[in-house]
C-alpha positions in Angstrom: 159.1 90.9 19.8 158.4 92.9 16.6 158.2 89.7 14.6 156.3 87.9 17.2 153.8 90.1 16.4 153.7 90.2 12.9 153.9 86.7 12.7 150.5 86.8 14.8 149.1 89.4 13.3 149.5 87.4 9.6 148.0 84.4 10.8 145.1 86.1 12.2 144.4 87.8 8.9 144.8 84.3 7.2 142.6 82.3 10.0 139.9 85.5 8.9 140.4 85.4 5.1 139.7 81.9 5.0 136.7 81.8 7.3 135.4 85.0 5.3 136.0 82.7 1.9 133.9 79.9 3.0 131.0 81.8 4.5 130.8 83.0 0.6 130.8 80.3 -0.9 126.8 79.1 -1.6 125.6 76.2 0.3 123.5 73.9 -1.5 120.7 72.3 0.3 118.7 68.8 -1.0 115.5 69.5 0.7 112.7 72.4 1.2 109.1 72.5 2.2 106.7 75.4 0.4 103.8 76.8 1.6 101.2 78.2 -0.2 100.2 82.5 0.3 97.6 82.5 -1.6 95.9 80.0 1.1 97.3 82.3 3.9 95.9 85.5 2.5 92.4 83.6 1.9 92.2 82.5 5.2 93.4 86.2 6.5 90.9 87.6 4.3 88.1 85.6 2.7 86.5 82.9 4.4 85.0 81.3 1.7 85.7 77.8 0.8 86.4 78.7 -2.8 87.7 75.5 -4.9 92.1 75.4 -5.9 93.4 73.5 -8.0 97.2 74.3 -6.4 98.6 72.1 -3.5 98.9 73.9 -0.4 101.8 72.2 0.6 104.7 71.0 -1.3 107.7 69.2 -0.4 110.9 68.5 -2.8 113.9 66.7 -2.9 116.5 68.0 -5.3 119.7 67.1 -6.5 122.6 69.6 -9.0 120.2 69.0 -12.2 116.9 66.9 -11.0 114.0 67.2 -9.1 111.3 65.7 -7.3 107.9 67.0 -6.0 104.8 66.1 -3.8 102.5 68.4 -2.8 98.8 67.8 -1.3 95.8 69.6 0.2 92.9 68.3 2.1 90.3 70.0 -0.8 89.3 68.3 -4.1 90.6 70.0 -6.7 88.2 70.1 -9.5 84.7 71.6 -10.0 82.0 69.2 -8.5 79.5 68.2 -10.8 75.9 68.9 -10.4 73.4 66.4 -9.8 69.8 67.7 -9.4 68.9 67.8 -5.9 71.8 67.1 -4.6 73.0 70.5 -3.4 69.9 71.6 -2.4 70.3 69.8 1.2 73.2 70.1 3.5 76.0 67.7 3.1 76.6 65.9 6.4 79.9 64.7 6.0 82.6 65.2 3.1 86.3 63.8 2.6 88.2 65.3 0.1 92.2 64.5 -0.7 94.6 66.2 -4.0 97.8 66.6 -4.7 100.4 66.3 -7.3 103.7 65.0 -7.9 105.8 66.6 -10.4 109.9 65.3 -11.6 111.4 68.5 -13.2 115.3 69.6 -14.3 117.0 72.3 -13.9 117.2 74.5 -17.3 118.3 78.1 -15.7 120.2 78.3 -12.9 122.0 81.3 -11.4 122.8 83.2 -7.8 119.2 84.2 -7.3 117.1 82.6 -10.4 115.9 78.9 -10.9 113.7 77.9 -13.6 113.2 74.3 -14.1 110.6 71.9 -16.4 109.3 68.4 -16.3 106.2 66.2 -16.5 103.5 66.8 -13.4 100.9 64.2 -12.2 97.6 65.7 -10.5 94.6 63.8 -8.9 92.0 63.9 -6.5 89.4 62.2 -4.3 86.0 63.2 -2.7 83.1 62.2 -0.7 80.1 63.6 0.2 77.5 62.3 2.2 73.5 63.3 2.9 72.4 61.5 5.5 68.6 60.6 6.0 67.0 58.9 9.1 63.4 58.2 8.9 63.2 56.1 12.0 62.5 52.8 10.0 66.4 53.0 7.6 69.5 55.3 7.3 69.7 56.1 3.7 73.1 57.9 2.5 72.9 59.9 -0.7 76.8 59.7 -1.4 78.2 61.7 -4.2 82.1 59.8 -5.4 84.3 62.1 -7.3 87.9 60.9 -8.9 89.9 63.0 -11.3 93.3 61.8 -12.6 96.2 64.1 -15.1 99.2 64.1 -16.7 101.2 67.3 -18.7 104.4 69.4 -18.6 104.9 72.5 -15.9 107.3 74.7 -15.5 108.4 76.0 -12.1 110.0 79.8 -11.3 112.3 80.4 -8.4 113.5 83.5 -6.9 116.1 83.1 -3.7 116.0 85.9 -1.3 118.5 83.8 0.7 120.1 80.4 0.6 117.3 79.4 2.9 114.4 81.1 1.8 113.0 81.3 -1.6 109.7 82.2 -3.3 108.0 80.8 -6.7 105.1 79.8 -8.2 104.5 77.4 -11.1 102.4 76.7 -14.7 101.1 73.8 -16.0 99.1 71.9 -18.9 97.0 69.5 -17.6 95.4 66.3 -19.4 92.9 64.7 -17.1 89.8 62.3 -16.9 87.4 62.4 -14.0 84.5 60.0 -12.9 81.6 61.1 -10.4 78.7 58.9 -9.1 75.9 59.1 -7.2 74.9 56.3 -4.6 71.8 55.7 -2.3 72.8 53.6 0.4 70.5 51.9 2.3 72.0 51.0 5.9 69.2 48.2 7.2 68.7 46.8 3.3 71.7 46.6 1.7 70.0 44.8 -0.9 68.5 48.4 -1.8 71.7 49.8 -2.8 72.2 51.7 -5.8 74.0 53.9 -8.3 71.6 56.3 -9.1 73.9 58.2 -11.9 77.4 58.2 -13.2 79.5 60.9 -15.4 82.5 60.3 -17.0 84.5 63.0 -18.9 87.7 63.9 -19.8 89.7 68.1 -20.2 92.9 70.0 -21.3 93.4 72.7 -18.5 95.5 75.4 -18.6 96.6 75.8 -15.1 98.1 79.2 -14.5 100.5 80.6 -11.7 97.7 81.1 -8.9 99.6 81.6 -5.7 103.2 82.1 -4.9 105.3 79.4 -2.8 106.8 80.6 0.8 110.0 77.9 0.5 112.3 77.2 3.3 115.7 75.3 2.3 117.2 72.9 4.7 
């Protein structure tokens, strides 16, 4: 009877000691979605439509020493440029698309820490529109805006569980950019025009500017 027992008793303890061992062990997971605080804590606290040049959401595949990266927000992400009279009316409609996409390895990595570096695309789209019905034509001022860059980041990770992790990211941006301004004539197409155009070209230092909410899955 005695041994009965402590023959059950030891394969309890085993059955426990091995279920305890592989709860420790660290699960690795492929995929995780981030979102952006920075863009929770402006909406939370300042309703102003202020312009970022971060992605508000990010989603990333990685594997034991690679990575890959897309993240997007429905914003354009570079200063508009001016054209006299233009902002002085009220833009009727708009449509505005950036985003990045970013391949990156793994150059620390420990229980908590993850720091990785690689090469980062950016770009972006936008369209405004100023519409103007005088009864006879529809004319549409439209203002076009296209940026497009290339340059190394770096990304910082900091698990507070297998799950969950926060980080933010630094880049250094090479990127050229087009804008143009269009009167469109709805009734005379013939009328159409390109009233200006500016082309240019920057080095920007983008900075950590918001921290990444990450969920692991």
């Amino acid at each position: 009877m005695i041994r009965r027992i402590l023959h059950t008793a030891l394969l309890i303890t085993s059955f426990a000691f091995n279920a305890w061992s592989q709860s420790s062990d660290t699960t690795y997971y492929h995929w995780n979605l981030g979102i952006s605080a920075g863009d929770i804590l402006h909406e939370l606290f300042n309703g102003e439509n202020s312009n970022k040049s971060y992605p508000a959401f990010v989603l990333e595949y990685s594997g034991q020493q690679y990575s890959v990266q897309a993240g997007f927000r429905t914003d354009y992400n570079m200063t508009n440029t001016s054209y006299d009279g233009f902002l002085d009316q009220e833009v009727d409609e708009s449509l505005d698309l950036s985003g990045n996409l970013a391949m990156t390895r793994h150059i620390f990595n420990s229980k908590n820490w993850l720091i990785k570096a690689g090469l980062q695309f950016a770009g972006g789209w936008s369209r405004q529109d100023i519409n103007e019905d005088s009864g006879f034509d529809r004319v549409i001022t439209r203002r076009l805006e296209w940026n497009a860059g290339l340059g190394p980041v770096i990304d910082f990770r900091y698990f507070v569980h297998p799950r969950i992790s926060l980080g933010t990211e630094a880049s250094l941006i090479y990127s050229v950019t087009r804008s143009e301004l269009q009167q469109i004539f709805t009734n005379f197409p013939d009328f159409n025009n390109t009233k200006e155009t500016v082309e240019g070209n920057s080095l920007e230092v983008l900075e950590p500017a918001t921290i990444y909410l990450r969920f692991h899955f």
